[in-house]
N, C-alpha and C positions, 0 to 999 in steps of 0.2 A: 315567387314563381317556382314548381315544382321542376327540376331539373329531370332531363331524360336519363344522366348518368345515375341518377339518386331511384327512380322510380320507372320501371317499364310499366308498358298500359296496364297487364296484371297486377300489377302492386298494386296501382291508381285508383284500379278497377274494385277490389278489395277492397280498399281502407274507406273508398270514399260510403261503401255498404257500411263497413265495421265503423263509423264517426258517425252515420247516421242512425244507429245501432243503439251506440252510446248515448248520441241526442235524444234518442225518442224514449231511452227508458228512464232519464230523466225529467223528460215531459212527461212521463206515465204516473209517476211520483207525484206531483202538484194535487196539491190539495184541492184546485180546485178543478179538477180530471176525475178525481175520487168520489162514491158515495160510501164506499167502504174502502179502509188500507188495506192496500197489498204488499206483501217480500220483495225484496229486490230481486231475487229471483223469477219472482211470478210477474214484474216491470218488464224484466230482461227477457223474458219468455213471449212478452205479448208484445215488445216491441220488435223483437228479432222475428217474429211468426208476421206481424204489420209490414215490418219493411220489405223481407224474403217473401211476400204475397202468398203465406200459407193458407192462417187461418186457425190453425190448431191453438187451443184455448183453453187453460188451467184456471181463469174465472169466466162468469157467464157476463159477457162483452154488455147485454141489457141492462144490467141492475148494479153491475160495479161502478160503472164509468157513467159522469155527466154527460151535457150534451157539449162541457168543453172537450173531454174524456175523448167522446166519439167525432171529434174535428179533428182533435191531433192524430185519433187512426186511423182517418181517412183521409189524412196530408202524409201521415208516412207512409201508407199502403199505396197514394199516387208516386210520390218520390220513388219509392223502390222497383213498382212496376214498372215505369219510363227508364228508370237507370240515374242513379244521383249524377253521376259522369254526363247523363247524355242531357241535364241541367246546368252542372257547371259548364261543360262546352258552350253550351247557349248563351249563356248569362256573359261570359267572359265576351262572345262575342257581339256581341247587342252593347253591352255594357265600355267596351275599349274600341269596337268600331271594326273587332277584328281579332284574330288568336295565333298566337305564336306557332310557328311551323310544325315545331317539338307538338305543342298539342294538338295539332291537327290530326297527327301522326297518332299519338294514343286514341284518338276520339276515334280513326279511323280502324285501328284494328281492333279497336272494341263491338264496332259496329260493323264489320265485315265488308268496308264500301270496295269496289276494285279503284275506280280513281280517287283524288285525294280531295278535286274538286267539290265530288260528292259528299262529303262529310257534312257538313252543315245544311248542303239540302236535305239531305234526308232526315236530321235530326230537327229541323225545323216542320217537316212534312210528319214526320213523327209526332211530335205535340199536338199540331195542327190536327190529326184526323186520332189522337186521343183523346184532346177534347171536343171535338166533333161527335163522334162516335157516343163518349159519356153524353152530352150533351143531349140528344139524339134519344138513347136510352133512359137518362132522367126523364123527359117529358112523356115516353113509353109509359114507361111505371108508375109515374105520378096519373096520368088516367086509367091506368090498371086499378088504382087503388081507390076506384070510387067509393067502394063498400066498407071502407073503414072510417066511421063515421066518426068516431070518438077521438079522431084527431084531427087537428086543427091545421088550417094550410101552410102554415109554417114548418107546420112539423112533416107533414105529409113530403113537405118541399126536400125538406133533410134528407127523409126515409130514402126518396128518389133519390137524389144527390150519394150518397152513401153506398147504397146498391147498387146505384151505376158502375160508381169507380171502383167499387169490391169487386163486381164483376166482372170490366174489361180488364181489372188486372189480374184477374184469376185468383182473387184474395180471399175470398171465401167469409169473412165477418159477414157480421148481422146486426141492425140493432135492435130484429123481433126478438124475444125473450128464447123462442124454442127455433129460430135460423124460418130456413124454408117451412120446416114441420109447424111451424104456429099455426093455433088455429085459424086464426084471421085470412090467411092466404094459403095454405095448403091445397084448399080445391077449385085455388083461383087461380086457375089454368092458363089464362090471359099471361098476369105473372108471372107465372112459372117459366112459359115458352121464351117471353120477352129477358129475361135473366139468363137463360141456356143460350140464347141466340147473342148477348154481347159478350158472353164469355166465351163463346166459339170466335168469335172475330178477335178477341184477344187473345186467343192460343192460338192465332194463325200466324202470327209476324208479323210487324210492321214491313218490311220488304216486300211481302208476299202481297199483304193487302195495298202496295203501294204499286207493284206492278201487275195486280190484277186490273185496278181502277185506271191503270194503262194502257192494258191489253181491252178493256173497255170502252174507252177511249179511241183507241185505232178502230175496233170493229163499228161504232157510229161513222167515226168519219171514213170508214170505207165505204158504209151502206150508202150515206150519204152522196161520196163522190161520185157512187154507180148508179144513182137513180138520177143524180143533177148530170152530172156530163158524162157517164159513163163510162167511167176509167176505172180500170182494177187496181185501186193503191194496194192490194195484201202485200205486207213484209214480214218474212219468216222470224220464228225466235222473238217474237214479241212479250210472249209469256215465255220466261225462262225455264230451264229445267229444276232450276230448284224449286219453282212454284208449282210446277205441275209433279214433283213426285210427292209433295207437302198435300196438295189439296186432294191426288187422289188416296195419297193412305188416311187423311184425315177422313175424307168421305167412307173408304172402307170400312173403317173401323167403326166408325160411328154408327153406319147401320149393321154392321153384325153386331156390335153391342148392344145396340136395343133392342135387337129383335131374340139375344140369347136373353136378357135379362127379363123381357118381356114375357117370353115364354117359359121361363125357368121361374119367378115370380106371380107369375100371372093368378095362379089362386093362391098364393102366398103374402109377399107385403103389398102387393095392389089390389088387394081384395076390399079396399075401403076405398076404393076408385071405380068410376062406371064407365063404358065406351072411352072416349076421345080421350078420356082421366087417365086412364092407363098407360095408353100412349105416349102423351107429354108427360108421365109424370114416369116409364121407363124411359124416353128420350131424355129427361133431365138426367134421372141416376144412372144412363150410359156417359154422357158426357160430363159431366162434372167428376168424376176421376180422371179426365183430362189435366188436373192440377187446380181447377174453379175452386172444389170443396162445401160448396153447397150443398145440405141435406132436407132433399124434400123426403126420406124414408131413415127410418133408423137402422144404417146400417151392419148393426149387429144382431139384427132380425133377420137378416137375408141368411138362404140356403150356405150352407159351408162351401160348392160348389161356385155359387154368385162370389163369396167374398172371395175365393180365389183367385176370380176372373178379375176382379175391382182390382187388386191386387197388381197385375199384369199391364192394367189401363195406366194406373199410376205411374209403371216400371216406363210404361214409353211416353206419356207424357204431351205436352204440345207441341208446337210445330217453334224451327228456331229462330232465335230476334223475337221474341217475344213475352208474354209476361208469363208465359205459365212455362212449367218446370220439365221434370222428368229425361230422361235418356234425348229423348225428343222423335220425332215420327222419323225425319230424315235417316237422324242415326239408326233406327228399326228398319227405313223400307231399304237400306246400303245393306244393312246386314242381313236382311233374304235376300234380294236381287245378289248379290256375292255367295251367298251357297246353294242359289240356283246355279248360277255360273258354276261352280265347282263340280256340282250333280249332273250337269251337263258335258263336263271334261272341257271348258272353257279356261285359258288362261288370263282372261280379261274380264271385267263386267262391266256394260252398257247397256243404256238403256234410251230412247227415244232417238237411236242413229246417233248417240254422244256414249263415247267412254269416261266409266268416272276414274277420277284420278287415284291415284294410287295412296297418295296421303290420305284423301279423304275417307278411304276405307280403312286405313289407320287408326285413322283417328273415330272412327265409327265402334271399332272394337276395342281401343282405350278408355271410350266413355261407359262402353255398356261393363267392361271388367272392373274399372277403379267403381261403378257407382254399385255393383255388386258386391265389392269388396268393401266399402267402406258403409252399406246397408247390414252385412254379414255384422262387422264389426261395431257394428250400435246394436244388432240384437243379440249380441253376446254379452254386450256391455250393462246394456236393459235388465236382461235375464238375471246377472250379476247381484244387479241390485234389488229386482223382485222377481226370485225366485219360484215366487207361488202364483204368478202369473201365467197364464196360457200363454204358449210358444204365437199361437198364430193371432192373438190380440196384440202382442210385442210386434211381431212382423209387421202386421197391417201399418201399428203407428209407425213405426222406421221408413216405411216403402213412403207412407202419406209424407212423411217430411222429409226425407229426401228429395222424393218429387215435387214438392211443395203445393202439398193438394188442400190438407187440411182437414181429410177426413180420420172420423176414429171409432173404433168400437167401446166407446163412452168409458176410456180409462186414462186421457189424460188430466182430468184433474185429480185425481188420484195417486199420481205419480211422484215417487222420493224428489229430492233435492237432486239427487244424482243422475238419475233417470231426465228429469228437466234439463240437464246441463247438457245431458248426450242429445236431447232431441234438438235442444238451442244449436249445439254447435252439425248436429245432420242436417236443419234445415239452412245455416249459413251457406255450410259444400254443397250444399242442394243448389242453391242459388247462385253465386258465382259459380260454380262445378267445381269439380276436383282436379281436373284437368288445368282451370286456371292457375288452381292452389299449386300446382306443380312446375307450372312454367313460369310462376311467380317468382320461385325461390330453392328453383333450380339453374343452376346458372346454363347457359347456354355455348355450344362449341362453338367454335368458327368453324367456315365452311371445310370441309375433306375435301382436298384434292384426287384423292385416290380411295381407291373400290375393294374390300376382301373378297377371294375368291368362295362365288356361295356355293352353299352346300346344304340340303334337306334332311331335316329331321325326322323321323318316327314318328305320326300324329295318330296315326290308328289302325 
C-alpha cells in the first residue's frame, strides 16, 4: 500500500502516468507490435504521445505497427485518457470490496470531487459514460463506413473501435495510412462530423457532462410533474457554474472558429470541398485544435494567419476533468471575465450572481504563465537543436504538445534525438500540468496564522 506520508496525490498522480509510460514503450518494442523496428526513442515517443492522448507521430502509426501494435495504442491511449489513477482507484475498490481513507483522499483531489462520498461515484459514472459514449460512437462509424469495401467486418469493427477511443480521448491516432486526409474518408462527411462530435464530448469533462445529463434529468421531471399534477418542481443551481462557463466558452469559440477558418480558407485548403463539405470539414479543423489532433486538411497549407489562430486554439485547449489538454477554457474564460472586471474598476469578479474565488483566479494565471513558460522554453530548446528550422513550425509543434493536440506542420518525423526528448517530456507537463509537477515536489507550508501588511506594486 502506497503510504500518504511517502506520496501526496501529485506524486501518485505522476508516476502512475510515468509507470505507464514506461509499460507501454516496452509494449511498443515486441516483435510482435512491429512490421518494422523502431529506436527506443521513437517506442518512448509514441508511447508517451498514446498515453498523454496527443497523437504526434515520428512513424506512420499505419504501416509500422500490427494489428497487435494498434491494440496496445488503443489500450494506452484508453488508460491515459480516463486517468491510470482513476483505474487503480476502481480496481482496488471492486477488487478488496472497498479503499483505504488515505486513497480516497488522493482519488479525490485528483478528481476535484467537494465530498469524499463522491469519489467513487463519479469515477464509476466516469467509465460508465466512457464507454458508453465510445461505444455509441464505434457503431456511428462502423455505418459511416459503408463505402469501404475492401475491408472486412472485422476489420472495419477495429477501425471503429479505434477511432472511437482515439477520439473521446482527444488522442488523435489513426490506423488510415494518411489520418482523416485518406482518401477513403476525406469527403465522407458523415465521418468526419461523427469523429468531431465524440471528441467534443471528450473535451467537455466528465463532470460537466455528468451534470449536464442532470440538469437533463430535472428538466423531464419537471415537465413531467407539470403536465401530470401540476406542480412547479424547478430547483435553482442545478447546472453549476462551472458547467455553464465551460459549455458557453466552449460553444463560443467553436463557432467563431469555424466561421474565421471558414472564411479565411474558404477558396484556400477547402477548395476540394463543395457546399456542406466545407462546412464539416471547417467545423472539424476548428475544433480538433481543441487538443483531438485529427487532420482532415494539411495543416501547413493553411494561410500563416490560420495557423496563428490554430495556434491559440491549442493554447486554451479543452474544457477541465477531461481528456483533452491545453490551459483549458475555464482557465481562459477566469482570465477575461477578471480583466473585464479590472476595466471596469471592479475589485472583485463574478459572474452569474456568484463571485469567483480568489484562489481560483490564482491559479487561472499560474497555469496560463508556467505553460507559457515552459512552451517558451521547449522552442528555445528545439531551436538549439535545429537551427535551420522555421521559428513558427518549432512553435506550432511545442503549443501541439504541450496542449496535447497532436497536430503538426509535417516536421515531426524529422526531428533530432534531442528535439524528440523535449517534445516527450512537453507532452508529459502537458498532461499532468506543470502546476501538478510543482505541488508535487514542492513541499508545502503549514498554515499562517498571520497576514503582511499589503502593499501595490507598479504594473503599468
Amino acid at each position: 500500500m502506497i503510504r500518504k506520508h511517502l506520496f501526496n496525490p501529485a506524486q501518485l498522480f505522476i508516476s502512475s502516468f510515468l509507470g505507464l509510460i514506461v509499460f507501454g514503450t516496452f509494449l511498443l518494442k515486441l516483435p510482435i507490435a512491429l512490421n518494422e523496428p523502431i529506436s527506443w526513442v521513437d517506442s518512448l515517443f509514441t508511447a508517451t504521445s498514446a498515453v498523454c492522448v496527443t497523437g504526434l507521430v515520428v512513424v506512420d502509426t499505419a504501416t509500422h505497427f500490427t494489428g497487435w501494435g494498434h491494440l496496445f495504442i488503443m489500450l494506452l491511449i484508453q488508460a491515459g485518457g480516463i486517468g491510470i489513477l482513476s483505474f487503480a482507484g476502481l480496481f482496488t475498490f471492486f477488487l478488496k470490496g472497498g479503499s483505504t481513507y488515505e486513497n480516497q483522499l488522493a482519488i479525490r483531489d485528483f478528481s476535484n470531487t467537494e465530498r469524499l462520498g463522491e469519489v467513487f461515484v463519479l469515477l464509476k459514472r466516469t467509465i460508465l459514460i466512457t464507454f458508453g459514449i465510445e461505444l455509441v460512437g464505434a457503431v456511428a462509424i462502423y455505418w459511416s463506413l459503408d463505402s469501404l469495401s475492401y475491408m472486412g467486418v472485422g476489420e472495419k469493427v477495429f477501425v471503429s473501435l479505434f477511432h472511437a477511443v482515439s477520439s473521446f480521448c482527444n488522442a488523435g491516432f489513426s490506423t488510415l495510412p494518411l489520418g482523416l486526409m485518406d482518401g477513403t474518408v476525406i469527403h465522407n462527411y458523415g465521418f468526419q462530423f461523427i469523429i468531431a462530435c465524440i471528441y467534443i464530448f471528450g473535451g467537455l469533462g466528465f463532470p460537466i457532462v455528468i451534470n449536464v445529463l442532470k440538469y437533463l434529468k430535472h428538466v423531464v421531471n419537471r415537465l413531467l410533474k407539470k403536465w401530470t399534477l401540476n406542480v412547479n418542481s424547478y430547483r435553482p443551481w442545478v447546472m453549476t457554474m462551472n458547467s455553464k462557463i465551460n459549455l458557453i466558452t466552449t460553444g463560443l469559440i467553436t463557432l467563431v472558429a469555424t466561421l474565421v477558418l471558414y472564411v479565411n480558407e474558404y477558396s484556400h485548403v477547402l477548395t476540394g470541398h463543395d457546399g456542406l463539405g466545407k462546412l464539416v470539414i471547417a467545423f472539424a479543423t476548428a475544433t480538433t485544435p481543441r487538443t483531438a489532433g485529427f487532420n482532415s486538411i494539411d495543416f501547413a497549407e493553411l494561410h500563416f494567419s490560420s495557423i496563428l489562430f490554430v495556434m491559440l486554439l491549442m493554447w486554451i485547449g479543452a474544457s477541465p476533468n477531461s481528456t483533452g489538454g491545453g490551459i483549458k477554457t475555464s482557465t481562459f474564460a477566469v482570465a477575461v471575465l477578471n480583466v473585464w472586471s479590472i476595466a471596469r474598476g471592479k475589485n472583485r469578479t463574478d459572474v452569474f450572481r456568484r463571485e469567483i474565488a480568489s484562489i481560483t483566479i490564482q491559479r487561472a494565471f499560474a497555469t496560463m504563465f508556467l505553460s507559457l513558460m515552459v512552451i517558451g522554453l521547449a522552442v528555445f530548446g528545439i531551436s538549439f537543436f535545429e537551427p535551420e528550422r522555421p521559428l513558427l513550425d518549432i512553435a506550432f509543434e511545442c503549443f501541439s504538445a504541450y496542449s496535447t493536440v497532436g497536430l503538426s506542420l509535417n516536421i515531426t518525423g524529422g526531428l533530432m534525438t534531442g528535439s524528440k526528448i523535449i517534445l516527450i517530456m512537453l507532452m508529459f507537463i502537458g498532461r499532468v500540468t506543470m502546476l501538478s509537477v510543482l505541488i508535487a515536489f514542492i513541499k508545502k507550508v503549514n498554515y499562517i496564522h498571520y497576514r503582511y501588511a499589503p502593499e501595490e506594486l507598479t504594473i503599468y
